[in-house]
C-alpha positions as CSV (number, residue, x, y, z in Angstrom):
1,X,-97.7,-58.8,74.4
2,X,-98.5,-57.4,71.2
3,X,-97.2,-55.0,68.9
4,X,-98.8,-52.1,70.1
5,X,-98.8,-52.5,73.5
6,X,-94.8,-52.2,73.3
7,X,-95.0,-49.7,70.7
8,X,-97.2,-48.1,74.1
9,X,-94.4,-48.6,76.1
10,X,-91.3,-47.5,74.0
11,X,-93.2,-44.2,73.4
12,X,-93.9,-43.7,76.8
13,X,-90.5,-44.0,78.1
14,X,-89.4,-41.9,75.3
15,X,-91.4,-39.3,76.1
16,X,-90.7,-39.7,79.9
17,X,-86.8,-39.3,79.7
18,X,-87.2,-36.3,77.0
19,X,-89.7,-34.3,79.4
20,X,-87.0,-35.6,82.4
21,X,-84.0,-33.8,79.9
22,X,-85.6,-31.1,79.5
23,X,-87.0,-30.3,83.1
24,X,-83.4,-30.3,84.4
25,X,-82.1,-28.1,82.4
26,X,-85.1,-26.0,82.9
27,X,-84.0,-26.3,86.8
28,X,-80.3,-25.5,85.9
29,X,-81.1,-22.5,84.3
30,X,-82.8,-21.3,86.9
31,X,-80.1,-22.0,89.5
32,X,-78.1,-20.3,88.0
33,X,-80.1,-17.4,87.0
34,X,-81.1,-17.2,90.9
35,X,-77.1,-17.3,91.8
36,X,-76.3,-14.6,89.6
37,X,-79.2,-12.6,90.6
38,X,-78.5,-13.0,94.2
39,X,-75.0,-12.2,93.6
40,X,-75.5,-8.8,91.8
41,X,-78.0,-7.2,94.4
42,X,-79.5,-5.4,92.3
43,X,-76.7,-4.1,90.4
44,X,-77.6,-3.8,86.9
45,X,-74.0,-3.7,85.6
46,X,-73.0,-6.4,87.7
47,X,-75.9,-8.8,86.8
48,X,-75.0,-8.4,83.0
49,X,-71.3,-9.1,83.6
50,X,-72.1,-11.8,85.4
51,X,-74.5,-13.0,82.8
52,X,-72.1,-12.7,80.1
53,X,-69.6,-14.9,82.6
54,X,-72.1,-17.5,82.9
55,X,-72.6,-18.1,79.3
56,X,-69.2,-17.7,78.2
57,X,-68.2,-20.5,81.1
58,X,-70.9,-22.7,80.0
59,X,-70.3,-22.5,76.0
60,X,-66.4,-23.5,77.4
61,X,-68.4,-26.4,79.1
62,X,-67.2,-26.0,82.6
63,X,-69.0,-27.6,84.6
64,X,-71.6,-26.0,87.1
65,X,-69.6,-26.1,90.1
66,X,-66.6,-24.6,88.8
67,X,-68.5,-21.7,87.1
68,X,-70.5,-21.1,90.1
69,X,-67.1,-20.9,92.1
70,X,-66.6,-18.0,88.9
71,X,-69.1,-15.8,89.4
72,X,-68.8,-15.8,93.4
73,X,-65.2,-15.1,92.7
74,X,-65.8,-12.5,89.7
75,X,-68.3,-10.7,92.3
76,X,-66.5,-10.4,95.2
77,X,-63.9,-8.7,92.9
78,X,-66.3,-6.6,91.7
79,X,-67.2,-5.3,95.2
């Protein structure tokens, strides 16, 4: 195999893992934004809060699971 048939290759899989990266956070994101959406029920006030949770959790870096388990908890207070 030659030199640019690998270089081929490296790129490729390069390129392949970044776009994977980047699609799941795109997904995580989402999740959550549909969890704390569904949460709030239209409650304006309760969706920012809950916003304001999720990104004060996450720049803590708890993990998903556990912040999820926070903002259920944080809106069943609120009610």
């Amino acid at each position: 195999m030659d030199t640019l048939g690998i270089a081929i290759i490296v790129i490729s899989v390069l390129l392949a893992v970044i776009f994977k990266v980047v699609i799941l956070n795109r997904i995580h994101q989402w999740m959550d934004n549909d969890l704390i959406n569904s949460l709030s029920e239209g409650d304006s006030a309760l969706k920012a809060k809950l916003t304001s949770l999720n990104n004060a959790l996450a720049s803590q870096k708890v993990k998903r699971n556990a912040r999820h388990q926070q903002l259920e908890q944080a809106a069943k207070e609120h009610n």
